[in-house]
PyMOL Python script that loads the backbone (N, CA, C, O; Angstrom):
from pymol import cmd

cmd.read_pdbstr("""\
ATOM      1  N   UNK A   1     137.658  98.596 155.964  1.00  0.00           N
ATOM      2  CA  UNK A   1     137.976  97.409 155.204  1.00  0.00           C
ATOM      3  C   UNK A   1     137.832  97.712 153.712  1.00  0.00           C
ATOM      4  O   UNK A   1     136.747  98.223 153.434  1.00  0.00           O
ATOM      5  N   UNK A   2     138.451  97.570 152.950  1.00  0.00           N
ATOM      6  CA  UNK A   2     138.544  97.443 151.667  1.00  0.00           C
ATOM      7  C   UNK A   2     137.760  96.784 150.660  1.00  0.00           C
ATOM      8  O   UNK A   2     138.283  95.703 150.387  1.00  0.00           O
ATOM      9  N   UNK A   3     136.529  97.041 149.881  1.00  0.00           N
ATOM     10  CA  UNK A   3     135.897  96.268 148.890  1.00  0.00           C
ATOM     11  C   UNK A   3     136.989  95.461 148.210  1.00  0.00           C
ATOM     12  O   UNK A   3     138.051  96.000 147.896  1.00  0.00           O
ATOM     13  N   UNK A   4     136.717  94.021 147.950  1.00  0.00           N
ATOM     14  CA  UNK A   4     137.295  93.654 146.753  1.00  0.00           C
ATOM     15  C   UNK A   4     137.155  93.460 145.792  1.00  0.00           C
ATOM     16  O   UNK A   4     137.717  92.573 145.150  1.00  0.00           O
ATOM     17  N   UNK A   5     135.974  94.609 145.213  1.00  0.00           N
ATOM     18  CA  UNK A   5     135.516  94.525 144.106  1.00  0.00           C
ATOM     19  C   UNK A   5     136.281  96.069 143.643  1.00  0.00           C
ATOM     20  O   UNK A   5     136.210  96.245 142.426  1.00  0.00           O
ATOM     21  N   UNK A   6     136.898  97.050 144.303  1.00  0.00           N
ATOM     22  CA  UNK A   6     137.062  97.939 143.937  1.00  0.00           C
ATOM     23  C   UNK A   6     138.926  98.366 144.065  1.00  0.00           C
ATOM     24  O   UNK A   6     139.672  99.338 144.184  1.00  0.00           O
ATOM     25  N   UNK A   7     138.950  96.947 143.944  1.00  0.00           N
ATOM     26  CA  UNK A   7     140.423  96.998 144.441  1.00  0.00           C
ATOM     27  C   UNK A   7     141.271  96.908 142.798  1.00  0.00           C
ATOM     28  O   UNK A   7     140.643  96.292 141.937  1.00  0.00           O
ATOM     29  N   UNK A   8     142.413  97.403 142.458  1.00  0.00           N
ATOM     30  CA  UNK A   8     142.851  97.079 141.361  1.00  0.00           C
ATOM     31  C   UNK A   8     143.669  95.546 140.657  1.00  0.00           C
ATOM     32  O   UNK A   8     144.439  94.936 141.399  1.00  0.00           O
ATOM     33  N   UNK A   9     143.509  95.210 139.727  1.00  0.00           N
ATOM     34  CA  UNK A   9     143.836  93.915 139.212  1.00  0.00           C
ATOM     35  C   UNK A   9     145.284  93.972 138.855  1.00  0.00           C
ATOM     36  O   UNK A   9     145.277  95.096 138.352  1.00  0.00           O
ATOM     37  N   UNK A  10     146.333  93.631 138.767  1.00  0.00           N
ATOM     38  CA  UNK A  10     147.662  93.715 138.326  1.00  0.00           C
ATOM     39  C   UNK A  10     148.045  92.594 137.657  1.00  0.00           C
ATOM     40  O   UNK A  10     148.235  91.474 138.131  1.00  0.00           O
ATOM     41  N   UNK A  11     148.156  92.990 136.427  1.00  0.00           N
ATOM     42  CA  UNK A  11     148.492  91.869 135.193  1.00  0.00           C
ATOM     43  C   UNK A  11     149.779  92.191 134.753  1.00  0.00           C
ATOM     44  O   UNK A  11     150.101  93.377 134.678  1.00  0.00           O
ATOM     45  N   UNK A  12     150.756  91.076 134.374  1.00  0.00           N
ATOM     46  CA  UNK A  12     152.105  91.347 133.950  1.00  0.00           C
ATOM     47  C   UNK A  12     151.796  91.775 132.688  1.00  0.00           C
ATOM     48  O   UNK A  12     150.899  91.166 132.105  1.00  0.00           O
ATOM     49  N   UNK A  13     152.529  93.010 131.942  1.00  0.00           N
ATOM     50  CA  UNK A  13     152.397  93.651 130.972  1.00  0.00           C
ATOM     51  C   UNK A  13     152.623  92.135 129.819  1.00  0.00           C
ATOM     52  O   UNK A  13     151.763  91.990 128.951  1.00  0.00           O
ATOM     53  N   UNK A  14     153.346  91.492 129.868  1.00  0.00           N
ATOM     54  CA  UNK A  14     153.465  90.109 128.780  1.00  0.00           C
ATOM     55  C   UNK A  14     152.485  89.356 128.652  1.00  0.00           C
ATOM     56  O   UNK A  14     152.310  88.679 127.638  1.00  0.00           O
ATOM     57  N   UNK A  15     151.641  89.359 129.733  1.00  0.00           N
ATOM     58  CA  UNK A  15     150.457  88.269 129.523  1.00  0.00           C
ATOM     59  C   UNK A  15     148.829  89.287 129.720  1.00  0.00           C
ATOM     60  O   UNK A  15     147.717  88.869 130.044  1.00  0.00           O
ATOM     61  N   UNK A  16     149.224  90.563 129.414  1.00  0.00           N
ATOM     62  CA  UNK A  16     147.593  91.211 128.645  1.00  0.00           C
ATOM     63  C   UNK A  16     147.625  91.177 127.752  1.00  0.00           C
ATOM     64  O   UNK A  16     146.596  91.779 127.447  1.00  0.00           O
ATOM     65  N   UNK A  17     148.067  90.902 126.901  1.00  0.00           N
ATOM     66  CA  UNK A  17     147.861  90.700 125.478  1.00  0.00           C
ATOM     67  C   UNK A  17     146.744  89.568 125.601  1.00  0.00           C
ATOM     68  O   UNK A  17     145.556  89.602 125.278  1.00  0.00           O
ATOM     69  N   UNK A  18     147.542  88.513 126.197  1.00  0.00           N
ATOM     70  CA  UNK A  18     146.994  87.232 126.323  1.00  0.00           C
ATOM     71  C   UNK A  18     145.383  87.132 126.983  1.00  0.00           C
ATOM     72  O   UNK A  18     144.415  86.394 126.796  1.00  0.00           O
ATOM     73  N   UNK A  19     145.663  88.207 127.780  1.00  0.00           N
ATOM     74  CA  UNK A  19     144.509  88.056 128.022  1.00  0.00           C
ATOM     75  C   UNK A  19     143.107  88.708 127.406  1.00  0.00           C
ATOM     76  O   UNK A  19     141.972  88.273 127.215  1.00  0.00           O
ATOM     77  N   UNK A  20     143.676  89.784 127.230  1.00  0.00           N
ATOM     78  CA  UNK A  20     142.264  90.616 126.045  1.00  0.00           C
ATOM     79  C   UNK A  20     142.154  89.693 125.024  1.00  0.00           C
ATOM     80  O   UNK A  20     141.027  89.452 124.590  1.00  0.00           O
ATOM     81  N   UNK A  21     143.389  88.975 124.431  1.00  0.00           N
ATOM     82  CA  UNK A  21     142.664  87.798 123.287  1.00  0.00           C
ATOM     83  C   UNK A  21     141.646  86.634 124.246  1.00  0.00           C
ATOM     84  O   UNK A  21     140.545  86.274 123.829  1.00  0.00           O
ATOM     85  N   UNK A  22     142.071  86.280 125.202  1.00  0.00           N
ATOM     86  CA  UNK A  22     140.995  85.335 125.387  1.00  0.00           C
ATOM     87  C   UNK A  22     139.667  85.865 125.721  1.00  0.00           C
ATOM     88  O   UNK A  22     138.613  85.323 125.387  1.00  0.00           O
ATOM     89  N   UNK A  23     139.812  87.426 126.692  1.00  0.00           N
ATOM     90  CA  UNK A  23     138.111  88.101 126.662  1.00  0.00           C
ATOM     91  C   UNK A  23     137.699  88.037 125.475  1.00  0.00           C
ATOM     92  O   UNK A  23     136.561  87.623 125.255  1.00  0.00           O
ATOM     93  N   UNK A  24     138.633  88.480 124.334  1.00  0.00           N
ATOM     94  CA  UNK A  24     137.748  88.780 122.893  1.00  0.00           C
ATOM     95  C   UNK A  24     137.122  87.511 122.601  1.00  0.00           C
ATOM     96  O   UNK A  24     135.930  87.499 122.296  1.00  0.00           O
ATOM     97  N   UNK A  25     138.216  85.763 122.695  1.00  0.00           N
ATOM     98  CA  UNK A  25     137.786  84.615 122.252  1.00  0.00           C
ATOM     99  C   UNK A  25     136.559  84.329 123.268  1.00  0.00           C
ATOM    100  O   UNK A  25     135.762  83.606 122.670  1.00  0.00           O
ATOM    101  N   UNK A  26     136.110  84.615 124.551  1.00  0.00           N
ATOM    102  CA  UNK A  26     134.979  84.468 125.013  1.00  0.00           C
ATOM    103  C   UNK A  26     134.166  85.054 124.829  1.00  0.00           C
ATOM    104  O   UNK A  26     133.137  84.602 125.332  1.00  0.00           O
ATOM    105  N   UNK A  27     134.036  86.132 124.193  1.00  0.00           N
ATOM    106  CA  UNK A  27     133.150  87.515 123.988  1.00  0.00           C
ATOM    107  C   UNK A  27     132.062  86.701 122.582  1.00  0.00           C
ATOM    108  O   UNK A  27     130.841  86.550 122.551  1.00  0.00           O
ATOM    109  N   UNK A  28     133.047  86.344 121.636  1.00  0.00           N
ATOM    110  CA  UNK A  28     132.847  85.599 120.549  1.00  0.00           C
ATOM    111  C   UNK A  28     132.114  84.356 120.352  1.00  0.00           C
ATOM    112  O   UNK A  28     131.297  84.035 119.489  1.00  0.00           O
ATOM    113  N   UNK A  29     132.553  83.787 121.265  1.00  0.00           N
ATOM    114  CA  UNK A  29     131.976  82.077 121.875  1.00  0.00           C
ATOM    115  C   UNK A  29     130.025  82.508 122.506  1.00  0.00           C
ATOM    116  O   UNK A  29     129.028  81.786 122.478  1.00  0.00           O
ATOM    117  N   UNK A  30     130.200  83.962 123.006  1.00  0.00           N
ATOM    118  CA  UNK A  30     128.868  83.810 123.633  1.00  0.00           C
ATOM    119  C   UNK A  30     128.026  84.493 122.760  1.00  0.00           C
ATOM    120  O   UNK A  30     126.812  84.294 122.806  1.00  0.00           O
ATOM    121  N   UNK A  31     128.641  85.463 121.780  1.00  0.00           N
ATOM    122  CA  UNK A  31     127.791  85.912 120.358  1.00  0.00           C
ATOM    123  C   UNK A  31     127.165  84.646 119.750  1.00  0.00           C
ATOM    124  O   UNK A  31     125.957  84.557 119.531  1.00  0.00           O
ATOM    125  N   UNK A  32     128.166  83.552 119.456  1.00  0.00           N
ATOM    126  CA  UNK A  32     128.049  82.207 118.732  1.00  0.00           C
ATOM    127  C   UNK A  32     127.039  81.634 119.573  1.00  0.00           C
ATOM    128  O   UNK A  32     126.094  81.294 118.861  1.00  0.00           O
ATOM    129  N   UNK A  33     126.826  81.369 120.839  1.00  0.00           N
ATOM    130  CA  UNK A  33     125.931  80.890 121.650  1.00  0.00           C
ATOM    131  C   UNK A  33     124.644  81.338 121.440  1.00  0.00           C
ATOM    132  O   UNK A  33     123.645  80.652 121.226  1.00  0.00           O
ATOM    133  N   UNK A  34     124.774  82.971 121.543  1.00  0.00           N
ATOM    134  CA  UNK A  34     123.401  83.856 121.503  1.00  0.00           C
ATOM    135  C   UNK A  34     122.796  83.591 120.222  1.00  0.00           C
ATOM    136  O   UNK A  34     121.596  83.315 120.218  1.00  0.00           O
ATOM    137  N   UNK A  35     123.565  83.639 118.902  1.00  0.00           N
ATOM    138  CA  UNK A  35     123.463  83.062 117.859  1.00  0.00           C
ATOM    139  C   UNK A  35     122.270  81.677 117.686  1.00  0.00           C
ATOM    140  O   UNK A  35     121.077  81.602 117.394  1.00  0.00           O
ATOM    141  N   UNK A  36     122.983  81.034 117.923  1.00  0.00           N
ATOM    142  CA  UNK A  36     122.291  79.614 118.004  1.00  0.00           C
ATOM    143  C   UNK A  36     121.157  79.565 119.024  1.00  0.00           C
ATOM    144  O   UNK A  36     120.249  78.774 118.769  1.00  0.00           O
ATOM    145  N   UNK A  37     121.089  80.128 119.889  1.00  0.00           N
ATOM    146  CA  UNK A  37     119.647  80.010 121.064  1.00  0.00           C
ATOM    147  C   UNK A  37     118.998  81.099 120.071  1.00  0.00           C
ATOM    148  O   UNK A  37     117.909  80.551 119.901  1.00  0.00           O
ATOM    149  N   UNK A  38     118.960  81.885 119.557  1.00  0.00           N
ATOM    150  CA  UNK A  38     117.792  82.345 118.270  1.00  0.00           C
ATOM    151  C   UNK A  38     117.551  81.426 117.464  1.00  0.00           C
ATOM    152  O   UNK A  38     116.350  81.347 117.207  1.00  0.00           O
ATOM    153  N   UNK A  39     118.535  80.292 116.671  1.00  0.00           N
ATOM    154  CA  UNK A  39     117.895  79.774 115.978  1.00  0.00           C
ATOM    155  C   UNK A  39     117.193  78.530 116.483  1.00  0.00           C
ATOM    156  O   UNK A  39     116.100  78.264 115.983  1.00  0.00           O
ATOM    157  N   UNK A  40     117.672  77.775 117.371  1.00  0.00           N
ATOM    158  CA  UNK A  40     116.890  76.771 118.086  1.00  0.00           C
ATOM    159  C   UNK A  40     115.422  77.418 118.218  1.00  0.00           C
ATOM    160  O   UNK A  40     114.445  76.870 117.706  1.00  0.00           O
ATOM    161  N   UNK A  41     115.326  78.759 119.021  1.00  0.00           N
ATOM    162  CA  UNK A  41     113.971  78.865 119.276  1.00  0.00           C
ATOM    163  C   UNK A  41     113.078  79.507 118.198  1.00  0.00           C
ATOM    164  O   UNK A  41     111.869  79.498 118.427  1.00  0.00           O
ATOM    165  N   UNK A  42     113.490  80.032 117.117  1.00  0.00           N
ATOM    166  CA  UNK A  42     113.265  79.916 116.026  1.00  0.00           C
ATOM    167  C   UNK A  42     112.522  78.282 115.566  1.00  0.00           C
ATOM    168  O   UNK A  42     111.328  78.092 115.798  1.00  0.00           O
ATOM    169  N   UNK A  43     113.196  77.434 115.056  1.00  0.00           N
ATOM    170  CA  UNK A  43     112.755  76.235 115.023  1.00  0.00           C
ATOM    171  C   UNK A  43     111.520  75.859 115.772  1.00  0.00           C
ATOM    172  O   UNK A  43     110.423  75.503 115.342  1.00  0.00           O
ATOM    173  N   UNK A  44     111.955  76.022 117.002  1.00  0.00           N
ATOM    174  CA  UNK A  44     110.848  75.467 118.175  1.00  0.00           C
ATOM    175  C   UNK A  44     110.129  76.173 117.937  1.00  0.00           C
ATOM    176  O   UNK A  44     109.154  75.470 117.671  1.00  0.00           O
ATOM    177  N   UNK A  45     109.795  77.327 117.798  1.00  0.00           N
ATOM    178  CA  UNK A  45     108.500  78.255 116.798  1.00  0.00           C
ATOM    179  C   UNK A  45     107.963  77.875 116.159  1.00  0.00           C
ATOM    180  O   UNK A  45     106.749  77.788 116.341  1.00  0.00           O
ATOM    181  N   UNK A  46     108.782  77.267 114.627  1.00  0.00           N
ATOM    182  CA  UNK A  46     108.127  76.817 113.455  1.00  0.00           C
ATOM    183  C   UNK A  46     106.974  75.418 113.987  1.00  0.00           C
ATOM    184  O   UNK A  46     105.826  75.271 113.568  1.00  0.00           O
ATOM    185  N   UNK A  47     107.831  74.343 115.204  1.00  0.00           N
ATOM    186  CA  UNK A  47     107.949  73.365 115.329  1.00  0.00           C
ATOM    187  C   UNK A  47     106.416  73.421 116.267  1.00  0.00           C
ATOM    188  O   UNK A  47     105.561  72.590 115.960  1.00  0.00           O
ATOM    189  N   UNK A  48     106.164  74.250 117.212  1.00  0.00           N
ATOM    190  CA  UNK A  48     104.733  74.489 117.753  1.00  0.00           C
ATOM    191  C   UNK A  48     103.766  74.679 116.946  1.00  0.00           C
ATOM    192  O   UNK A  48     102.681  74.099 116.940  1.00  0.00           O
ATOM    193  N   UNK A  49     104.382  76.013 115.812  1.00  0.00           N
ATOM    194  CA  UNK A  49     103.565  76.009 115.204  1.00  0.00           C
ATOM    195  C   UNK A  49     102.552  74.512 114.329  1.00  0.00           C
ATOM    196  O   UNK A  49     101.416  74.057 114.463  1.00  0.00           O
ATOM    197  N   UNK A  50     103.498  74.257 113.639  1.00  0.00           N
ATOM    198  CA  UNK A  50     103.300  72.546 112.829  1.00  0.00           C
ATOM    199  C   UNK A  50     102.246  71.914 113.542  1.00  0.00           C
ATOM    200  O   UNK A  50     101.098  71.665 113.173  1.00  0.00           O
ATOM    201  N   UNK A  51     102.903  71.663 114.781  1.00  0.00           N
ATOM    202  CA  UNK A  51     102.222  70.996 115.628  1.00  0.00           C
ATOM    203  C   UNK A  51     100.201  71.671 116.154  1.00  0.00           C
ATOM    204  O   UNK A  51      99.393  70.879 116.638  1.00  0.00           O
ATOM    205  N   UNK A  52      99.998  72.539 116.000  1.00  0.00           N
ATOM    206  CA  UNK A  52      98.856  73.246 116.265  1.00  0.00           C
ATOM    207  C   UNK A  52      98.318  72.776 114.668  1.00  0.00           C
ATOM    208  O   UNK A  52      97.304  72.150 114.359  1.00  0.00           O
ATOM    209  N   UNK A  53      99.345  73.301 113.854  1.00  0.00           N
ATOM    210  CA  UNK A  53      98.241  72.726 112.507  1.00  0.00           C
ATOM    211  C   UNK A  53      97.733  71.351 112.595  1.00  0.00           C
ATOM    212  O   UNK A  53      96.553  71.122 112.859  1.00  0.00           O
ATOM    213  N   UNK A  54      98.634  70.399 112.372  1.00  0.00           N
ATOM    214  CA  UNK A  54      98.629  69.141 112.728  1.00  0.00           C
ATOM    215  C   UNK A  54      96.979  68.827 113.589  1.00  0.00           C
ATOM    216  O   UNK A  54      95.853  68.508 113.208  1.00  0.00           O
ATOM    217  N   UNK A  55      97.603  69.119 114.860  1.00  0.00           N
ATOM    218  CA  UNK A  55      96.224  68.789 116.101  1.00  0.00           C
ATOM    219  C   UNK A  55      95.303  69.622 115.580  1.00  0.00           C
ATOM    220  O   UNK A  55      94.670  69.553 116.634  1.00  0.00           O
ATOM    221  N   UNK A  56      94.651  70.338 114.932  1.00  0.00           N
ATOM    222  CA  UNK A  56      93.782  71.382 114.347  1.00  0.00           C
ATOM    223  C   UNK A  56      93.346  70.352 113.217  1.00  0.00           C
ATOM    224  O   UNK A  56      92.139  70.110 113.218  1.00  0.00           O
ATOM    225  N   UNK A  57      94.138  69.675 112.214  1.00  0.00           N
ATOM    226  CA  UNK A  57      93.903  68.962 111.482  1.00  0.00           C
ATOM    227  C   UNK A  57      93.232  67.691 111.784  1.00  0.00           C
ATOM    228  O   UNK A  57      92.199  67.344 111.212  1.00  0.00           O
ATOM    229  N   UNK A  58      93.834  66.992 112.696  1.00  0.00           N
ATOM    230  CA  UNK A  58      93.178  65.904 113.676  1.00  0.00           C
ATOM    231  C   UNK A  58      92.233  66.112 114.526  1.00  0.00           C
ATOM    232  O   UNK A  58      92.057  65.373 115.495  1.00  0.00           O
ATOM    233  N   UNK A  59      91.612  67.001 114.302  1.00  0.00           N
ATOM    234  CA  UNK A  59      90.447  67.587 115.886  1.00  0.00           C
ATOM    235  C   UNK A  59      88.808  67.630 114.328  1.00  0.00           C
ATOM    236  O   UNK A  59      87.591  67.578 114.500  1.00  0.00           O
ATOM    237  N   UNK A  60      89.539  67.729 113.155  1.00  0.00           N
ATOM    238  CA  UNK A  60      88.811  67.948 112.193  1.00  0.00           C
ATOM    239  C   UNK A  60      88.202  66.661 111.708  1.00  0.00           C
ATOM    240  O   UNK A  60      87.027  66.371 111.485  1.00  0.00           O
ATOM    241  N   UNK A  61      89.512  65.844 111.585  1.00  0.00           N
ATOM    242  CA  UNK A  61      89.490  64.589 111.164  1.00  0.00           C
ATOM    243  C   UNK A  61      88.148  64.023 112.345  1.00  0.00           C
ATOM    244  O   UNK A  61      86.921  63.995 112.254  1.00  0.00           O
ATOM    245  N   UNK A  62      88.744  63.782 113.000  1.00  0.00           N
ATOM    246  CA  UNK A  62      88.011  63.256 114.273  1.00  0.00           C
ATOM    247  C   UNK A  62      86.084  63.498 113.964  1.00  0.00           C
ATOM    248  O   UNK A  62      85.223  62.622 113.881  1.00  0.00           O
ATOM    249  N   UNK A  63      85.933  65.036 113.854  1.00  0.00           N
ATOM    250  CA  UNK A  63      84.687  65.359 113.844  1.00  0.00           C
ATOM    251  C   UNK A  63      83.872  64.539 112.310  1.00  0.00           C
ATOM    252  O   UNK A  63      82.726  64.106 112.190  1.00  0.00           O
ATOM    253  N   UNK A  64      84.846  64.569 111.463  1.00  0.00           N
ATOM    254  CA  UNK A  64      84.580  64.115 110.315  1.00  0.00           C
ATOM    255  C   UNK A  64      83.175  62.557 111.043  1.00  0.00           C
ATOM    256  O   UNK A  64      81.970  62.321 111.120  1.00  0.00           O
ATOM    257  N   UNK A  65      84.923  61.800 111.477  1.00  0.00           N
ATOM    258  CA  UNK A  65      84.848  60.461 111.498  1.00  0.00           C
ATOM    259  C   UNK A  65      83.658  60.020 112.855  1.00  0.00           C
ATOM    260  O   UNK A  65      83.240  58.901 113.153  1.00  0.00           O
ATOM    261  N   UNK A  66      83.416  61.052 113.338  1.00  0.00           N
ATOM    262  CA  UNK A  66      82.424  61.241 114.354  1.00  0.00           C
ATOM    263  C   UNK A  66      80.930  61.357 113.376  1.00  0.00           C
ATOM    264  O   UNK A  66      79.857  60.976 113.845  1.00  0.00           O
ATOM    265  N   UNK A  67      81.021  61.815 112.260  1.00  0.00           N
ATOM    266  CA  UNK A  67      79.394  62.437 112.009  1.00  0.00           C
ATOM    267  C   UNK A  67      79.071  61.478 111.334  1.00  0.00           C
ATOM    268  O   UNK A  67      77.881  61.169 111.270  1.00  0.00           O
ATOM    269  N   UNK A  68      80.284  60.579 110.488  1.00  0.00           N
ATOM    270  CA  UNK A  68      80.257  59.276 109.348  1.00  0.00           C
ATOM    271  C   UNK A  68      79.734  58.325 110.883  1.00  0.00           C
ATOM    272  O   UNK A  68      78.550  58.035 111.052  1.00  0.00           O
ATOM    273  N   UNK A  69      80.447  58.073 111.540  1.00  0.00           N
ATOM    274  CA  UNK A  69      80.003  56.436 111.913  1.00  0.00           C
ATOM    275  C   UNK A  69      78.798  57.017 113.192  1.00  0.00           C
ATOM    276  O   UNK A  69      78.437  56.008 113.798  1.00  0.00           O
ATOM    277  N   UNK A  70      78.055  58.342 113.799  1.00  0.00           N
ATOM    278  CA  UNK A  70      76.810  58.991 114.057  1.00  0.00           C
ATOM    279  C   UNK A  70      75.670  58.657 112.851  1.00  0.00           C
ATOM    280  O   UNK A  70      74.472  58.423 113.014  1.00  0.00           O
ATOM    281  N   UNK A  71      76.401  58.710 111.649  1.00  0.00           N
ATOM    282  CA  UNK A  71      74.823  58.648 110.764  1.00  0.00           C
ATOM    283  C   UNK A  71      74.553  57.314 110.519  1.00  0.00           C
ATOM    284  O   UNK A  71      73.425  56.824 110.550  1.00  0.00           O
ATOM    285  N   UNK A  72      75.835  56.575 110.214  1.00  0.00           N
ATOM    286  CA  UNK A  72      75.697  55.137 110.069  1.00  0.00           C
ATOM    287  C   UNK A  72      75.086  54.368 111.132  1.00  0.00           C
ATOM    288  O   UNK A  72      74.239  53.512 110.875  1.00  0.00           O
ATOM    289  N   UNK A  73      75.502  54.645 112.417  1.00  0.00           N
ATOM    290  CA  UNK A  73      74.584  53.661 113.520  1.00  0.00           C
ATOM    291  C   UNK A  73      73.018  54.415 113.892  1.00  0.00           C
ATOM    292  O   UNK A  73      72.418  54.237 114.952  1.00  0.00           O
ATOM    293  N   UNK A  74      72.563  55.240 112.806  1.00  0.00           N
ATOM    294  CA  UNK A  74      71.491  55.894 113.883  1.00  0.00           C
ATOM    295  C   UNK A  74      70.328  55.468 112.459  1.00  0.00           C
ATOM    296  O   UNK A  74      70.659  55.505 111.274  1.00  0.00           O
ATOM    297  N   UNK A  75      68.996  55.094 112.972  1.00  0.00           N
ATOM    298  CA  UNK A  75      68.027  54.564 111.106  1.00  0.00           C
ATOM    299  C   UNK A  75      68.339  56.041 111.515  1.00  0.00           C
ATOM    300  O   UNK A  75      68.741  56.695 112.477  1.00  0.00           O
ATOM    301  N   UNK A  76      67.751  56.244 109.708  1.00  0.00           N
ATOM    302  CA  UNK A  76      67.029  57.586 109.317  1.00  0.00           C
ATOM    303  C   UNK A  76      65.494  57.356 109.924  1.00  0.00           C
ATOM    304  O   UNK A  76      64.713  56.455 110.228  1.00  0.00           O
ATOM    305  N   UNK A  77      65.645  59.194 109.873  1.00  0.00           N
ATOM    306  CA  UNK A  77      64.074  59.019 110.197  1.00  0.00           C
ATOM    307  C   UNK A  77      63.711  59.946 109.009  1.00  0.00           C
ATOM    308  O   UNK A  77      64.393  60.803 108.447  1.00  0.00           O
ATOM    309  N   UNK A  78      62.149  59.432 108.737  1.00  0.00           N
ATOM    310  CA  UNK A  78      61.205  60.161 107.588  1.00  0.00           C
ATOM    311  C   UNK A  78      60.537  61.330 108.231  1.00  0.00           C
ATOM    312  O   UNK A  78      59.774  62.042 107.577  1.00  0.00           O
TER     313      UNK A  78
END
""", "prot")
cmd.dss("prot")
cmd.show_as("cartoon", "prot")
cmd.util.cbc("prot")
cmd.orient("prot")
């Protein structure tokens, strides 16, 4: 039986042209794709990052606002 993966393709000589332009126009489309999924996750990089400062910033805050209203409800002692 015959693979049909190893079988040959027969294209009318008038329409390969046509067709290596559209491999090239898909070839292009998925550079442009690959393109853009670097910069999205790029972003989403910056965008985790932010976010860790942020919650790092608020984990600070917090302790702040933890030691202010700890000293305020507790007397001093001598």
């Amino acid at each position: 039986m015959i693979e049909m993966d190893r079988m040959p393709v027969f294209v009318k000589i008038d329409e390969y042209d046509n067709v290596l332009d559209l491999v090239k126009t898909i070839r292009k489309k998925i550079d442009d794709a690959k393109e853009t999924l670097l910069k999205i996750n790029d972003l989403k990089n910056e965008e985790d990052h932010q976010l860790e400062m942020w919650q790092s910033a608020l984990g600070e805050i917090e302790k702040k606002v933890d030691f202010i209203d700890h000293s305020l409800n507790e007397p001093e002692q001598f």
